[in-house]
DOSEVEX-924138 format. One record per residue (C-alpha): x, y, z; residue in three letters; residue number from 1. Coordinates in pm, whole numbers, m for minus. Layout:
+--------+--------+--------+-----+-----+
|      u |      v |      w |  aa |   i |
+--------+--------+--------+-----+-----+
|      X |      Y |      Z | ala | NUM |
...
+--------+--------+--------+-----+-----+
This chain:
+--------+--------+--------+-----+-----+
|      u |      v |      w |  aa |   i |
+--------+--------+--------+-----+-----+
|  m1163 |     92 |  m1362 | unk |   1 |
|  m1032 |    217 |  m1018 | unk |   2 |
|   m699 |    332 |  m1038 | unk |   3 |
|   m624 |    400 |   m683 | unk |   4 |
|   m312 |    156 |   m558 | unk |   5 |
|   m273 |     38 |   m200 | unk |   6 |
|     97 |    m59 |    m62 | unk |   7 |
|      0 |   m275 |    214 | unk |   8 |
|    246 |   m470 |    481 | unk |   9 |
|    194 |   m887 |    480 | unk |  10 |
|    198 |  m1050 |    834 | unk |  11 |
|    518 |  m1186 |    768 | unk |  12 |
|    691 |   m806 |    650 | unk |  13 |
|    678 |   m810 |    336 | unk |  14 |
|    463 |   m547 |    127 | unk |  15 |
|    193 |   m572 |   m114 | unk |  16 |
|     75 |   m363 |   m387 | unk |  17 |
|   m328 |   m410 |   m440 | unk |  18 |
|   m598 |   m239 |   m574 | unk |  19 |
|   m940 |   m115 |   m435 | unk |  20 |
|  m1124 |   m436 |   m355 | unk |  21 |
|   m869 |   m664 |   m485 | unk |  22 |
|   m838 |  m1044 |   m354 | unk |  23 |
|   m519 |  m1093 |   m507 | unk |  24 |
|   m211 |   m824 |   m451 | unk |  25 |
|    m66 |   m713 |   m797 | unk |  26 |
|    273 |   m713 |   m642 | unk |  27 |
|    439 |   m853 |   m367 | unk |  28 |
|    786 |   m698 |   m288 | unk |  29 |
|   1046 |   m712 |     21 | unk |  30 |
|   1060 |   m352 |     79 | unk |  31 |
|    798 |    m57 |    111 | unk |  32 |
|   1008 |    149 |    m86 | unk |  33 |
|    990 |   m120 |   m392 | unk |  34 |
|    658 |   m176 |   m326 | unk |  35 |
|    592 |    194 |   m382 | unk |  36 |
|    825 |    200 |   m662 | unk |  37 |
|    608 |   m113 |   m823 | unk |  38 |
|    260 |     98 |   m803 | unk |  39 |
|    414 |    408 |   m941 | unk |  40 |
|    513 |    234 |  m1226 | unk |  41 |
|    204 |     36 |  m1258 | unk |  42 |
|     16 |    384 |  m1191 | unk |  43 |
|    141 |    668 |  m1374 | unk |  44 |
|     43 |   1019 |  m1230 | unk |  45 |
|    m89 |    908 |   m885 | unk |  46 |
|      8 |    855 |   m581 | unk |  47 |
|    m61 |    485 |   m397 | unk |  48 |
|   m168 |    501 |    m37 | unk |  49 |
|      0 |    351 |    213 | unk |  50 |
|    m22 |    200 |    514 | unk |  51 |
|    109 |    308 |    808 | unk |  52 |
|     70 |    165 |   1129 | unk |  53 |
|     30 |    416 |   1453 | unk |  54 |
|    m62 |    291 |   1771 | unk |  55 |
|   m188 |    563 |   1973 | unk |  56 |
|   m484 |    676 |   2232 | unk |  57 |
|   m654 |    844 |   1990 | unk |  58 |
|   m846 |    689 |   1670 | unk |  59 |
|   m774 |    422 |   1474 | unk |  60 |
|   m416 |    239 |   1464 | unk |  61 |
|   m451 |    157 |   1119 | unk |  62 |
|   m422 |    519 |    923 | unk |  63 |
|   m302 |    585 |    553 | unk |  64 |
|    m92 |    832 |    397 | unk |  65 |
|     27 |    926 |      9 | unk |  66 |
|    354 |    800 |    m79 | unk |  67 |
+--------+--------+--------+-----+-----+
């Protein structure tokens, strides 16, 4: 089983908590910080991956980071 967690952010601001291929989000809180909170808890002893969104001229906008 994967273990790897994402903390994504919903259209309307809200942030998700899925894993690896997932169709369904595990958790859906109103906060990144819960969100991250959530997948720590689910996850014990790693770090979820989450998104950050960067526009700039260089590379994607769409870039991830550890929480």
């Amino acid at each position: 089983m994967n273990k790897k967690l994402y903390v994504e952010r919903t259209g309307d601001g809200r942030y998700v908590v899925k894993r690896a291929n997932a169709e369904r989000a595990s958790a859906i809180r109103d906060t990144q910080a819960e969100a991250i909170e959530v997948a720590r808890e689910m996850n014990p002893g790693h770090s979820p991956d989450v998104e950050r969104v960067k526009h700039t001229n260089r590379g994607k906008p769409d870039q991830w980071r550890k929480a």
